[in-house]
C-alpha positions in Angstrom: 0.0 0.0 0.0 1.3 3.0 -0.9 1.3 6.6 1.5 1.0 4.4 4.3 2.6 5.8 7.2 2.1 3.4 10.1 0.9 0.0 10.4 0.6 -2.2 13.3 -1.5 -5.3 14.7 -4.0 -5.2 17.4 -5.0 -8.4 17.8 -6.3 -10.1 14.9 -7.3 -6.3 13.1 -4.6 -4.5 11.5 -4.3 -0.7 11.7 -3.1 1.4 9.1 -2.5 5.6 10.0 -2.1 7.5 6.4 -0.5 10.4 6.2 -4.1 12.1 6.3 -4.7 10.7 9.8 -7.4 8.6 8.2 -7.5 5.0 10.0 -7.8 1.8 8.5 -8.5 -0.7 11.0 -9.6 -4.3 9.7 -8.8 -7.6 7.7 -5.8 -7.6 5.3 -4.5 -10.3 3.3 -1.8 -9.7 0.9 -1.3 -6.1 1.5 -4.9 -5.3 0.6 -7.6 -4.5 3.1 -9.5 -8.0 2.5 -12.4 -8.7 4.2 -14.4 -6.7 7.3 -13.1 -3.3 7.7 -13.3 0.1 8.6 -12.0 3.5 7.4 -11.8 6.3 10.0 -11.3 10.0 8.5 -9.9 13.2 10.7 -13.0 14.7 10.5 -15.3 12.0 12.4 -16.8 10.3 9.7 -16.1 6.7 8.8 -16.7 4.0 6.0 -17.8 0.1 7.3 -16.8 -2.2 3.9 -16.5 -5.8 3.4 -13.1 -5.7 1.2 -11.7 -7.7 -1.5 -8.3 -7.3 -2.9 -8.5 -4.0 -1.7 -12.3 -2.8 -3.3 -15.3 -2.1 -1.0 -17.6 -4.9 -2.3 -20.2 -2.8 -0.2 -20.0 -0.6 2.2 -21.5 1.8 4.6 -20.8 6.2 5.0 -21.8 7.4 8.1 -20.7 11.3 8.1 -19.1 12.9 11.6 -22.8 14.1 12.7 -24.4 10.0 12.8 -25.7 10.7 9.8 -25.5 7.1 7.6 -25.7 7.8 3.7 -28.1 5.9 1.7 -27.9 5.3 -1.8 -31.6 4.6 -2.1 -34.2 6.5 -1.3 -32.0 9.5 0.1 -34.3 11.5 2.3 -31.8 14.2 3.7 -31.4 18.2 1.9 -32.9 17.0 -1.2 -34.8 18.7 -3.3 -38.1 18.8 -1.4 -36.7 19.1 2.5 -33.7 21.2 2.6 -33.0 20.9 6.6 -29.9 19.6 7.6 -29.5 17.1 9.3 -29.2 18.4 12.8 -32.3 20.4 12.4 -34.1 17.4 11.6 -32.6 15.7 14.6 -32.9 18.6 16.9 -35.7 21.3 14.9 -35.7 24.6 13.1 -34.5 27.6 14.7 -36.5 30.8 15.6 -37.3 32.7 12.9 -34.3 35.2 11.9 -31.8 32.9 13.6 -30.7 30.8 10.0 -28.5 27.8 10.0 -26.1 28.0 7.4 -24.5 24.4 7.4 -24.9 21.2 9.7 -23.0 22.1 12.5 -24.8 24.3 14.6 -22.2 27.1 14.8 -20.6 27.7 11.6 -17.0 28.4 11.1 -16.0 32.4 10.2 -15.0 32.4 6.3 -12.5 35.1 5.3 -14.2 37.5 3.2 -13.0 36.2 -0.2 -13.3 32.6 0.2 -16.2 29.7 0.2 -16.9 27.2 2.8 -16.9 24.1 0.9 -18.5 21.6 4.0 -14.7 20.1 4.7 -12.7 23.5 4.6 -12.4 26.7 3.0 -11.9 27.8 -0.4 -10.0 30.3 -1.9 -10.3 31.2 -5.5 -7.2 33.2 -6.1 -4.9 30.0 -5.3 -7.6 27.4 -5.4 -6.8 25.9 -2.6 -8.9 24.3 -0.4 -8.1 24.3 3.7 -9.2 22.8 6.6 -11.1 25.6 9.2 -7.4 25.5 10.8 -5.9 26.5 7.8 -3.7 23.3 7.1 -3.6 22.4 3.1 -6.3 19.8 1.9 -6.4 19.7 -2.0 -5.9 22.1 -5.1 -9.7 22.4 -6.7 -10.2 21.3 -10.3 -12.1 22.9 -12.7 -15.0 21.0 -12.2 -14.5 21.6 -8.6 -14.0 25.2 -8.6 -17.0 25.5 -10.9 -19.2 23.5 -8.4 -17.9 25.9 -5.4 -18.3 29.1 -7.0 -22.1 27.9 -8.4 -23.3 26.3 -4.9 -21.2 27.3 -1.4 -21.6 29.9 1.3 -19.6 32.5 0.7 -17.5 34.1 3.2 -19.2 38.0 2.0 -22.6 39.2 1.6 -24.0 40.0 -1.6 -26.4 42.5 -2.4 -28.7 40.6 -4.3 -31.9 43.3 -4.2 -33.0 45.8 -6.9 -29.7 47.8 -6.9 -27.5 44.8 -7.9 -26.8 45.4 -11.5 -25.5 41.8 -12.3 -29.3 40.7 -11.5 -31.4 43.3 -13.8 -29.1 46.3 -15.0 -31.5 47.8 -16.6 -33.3 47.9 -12.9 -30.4 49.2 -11.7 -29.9 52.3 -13.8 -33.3 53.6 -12.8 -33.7 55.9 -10.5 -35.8 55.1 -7.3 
């Protein structure tokens, strides 16, 4: 396995630290996760798989929160109940009082970057960071397009009648 940085036995389940801090602990036979296993990332969430040769035959995603992803019949933020999950665990707030993301309190975003669920993004580098500001990835086009299209940004817009990208010729008008 490559970018392995530690391995070790404990008892009959192997653990495997990458250099992510993402834990492997499980089965292995020949090198390979084979057999029952489980991935544990930095952030709290964790993947259950039966492995063979090193592919998830099938597997389970539970995100840090308890949420457990299904890949039928996915109930959570789609397109007719946007709550998060937390809110439909613990309920809407007051009125005025929005939740922005999952986590109850959500992390301050420098004014010219996104909060992309896992970190921040900033568009000038494209680099994405965790909210400690330690390097995740470098965004893609496809990524960067996705951020720029659908996360919170770290500014407000004003997105009323005087915004001239939204109707210029609004705009120009006087009041």
């Amino acid at each position: 396995m490559t970018g392995v940085s530690k391995m070790k036995l404990e008892g009959e389940k192997s653990r495997f630290v990458f250099p992510s801090n993402t834990v492997y602990l499980g089965d292995f036979k020949d090198g390979e996760f084979d057999g029952h296993g489980t991935l544990h990332y930095a952030n709290g969430a964790k993947y259950e798989a039966t492995w063979k040769n090193g592919i998830a035959l099938e597997g389970k995603y539970t995100f840090p929160d308890g949420l457990a992803y299904e890949s039928e019949n996915w109930e959570y933020c789609d397109g007719y109940d946007r709550r998060f999950y937390t809110e439909i665990i613990d309920g809407l707030k007051p009125a005025g009082r929005s939740q922005l993301k999952n986590t109850k309190t959500p992390e301050e975003i420098p004014e010219t970057n996104y909060d992309v669920g896992d970190g921040m993004y900033d568009p000038e580098t494209r680099i994405v960071t965790d909210y400690q500001n330690r390097f995740l990835r470098n965004a893609d086009d496809e990524e960067h397009a996705w951020i720029i299209r659908t996360c919170r940004k770290g500014w407000d817009e004003n997105v009323g009648i005087n915004n001239p990208r939204l109707r210029p010729d609004m705009a120009q008008q006087k009041h």
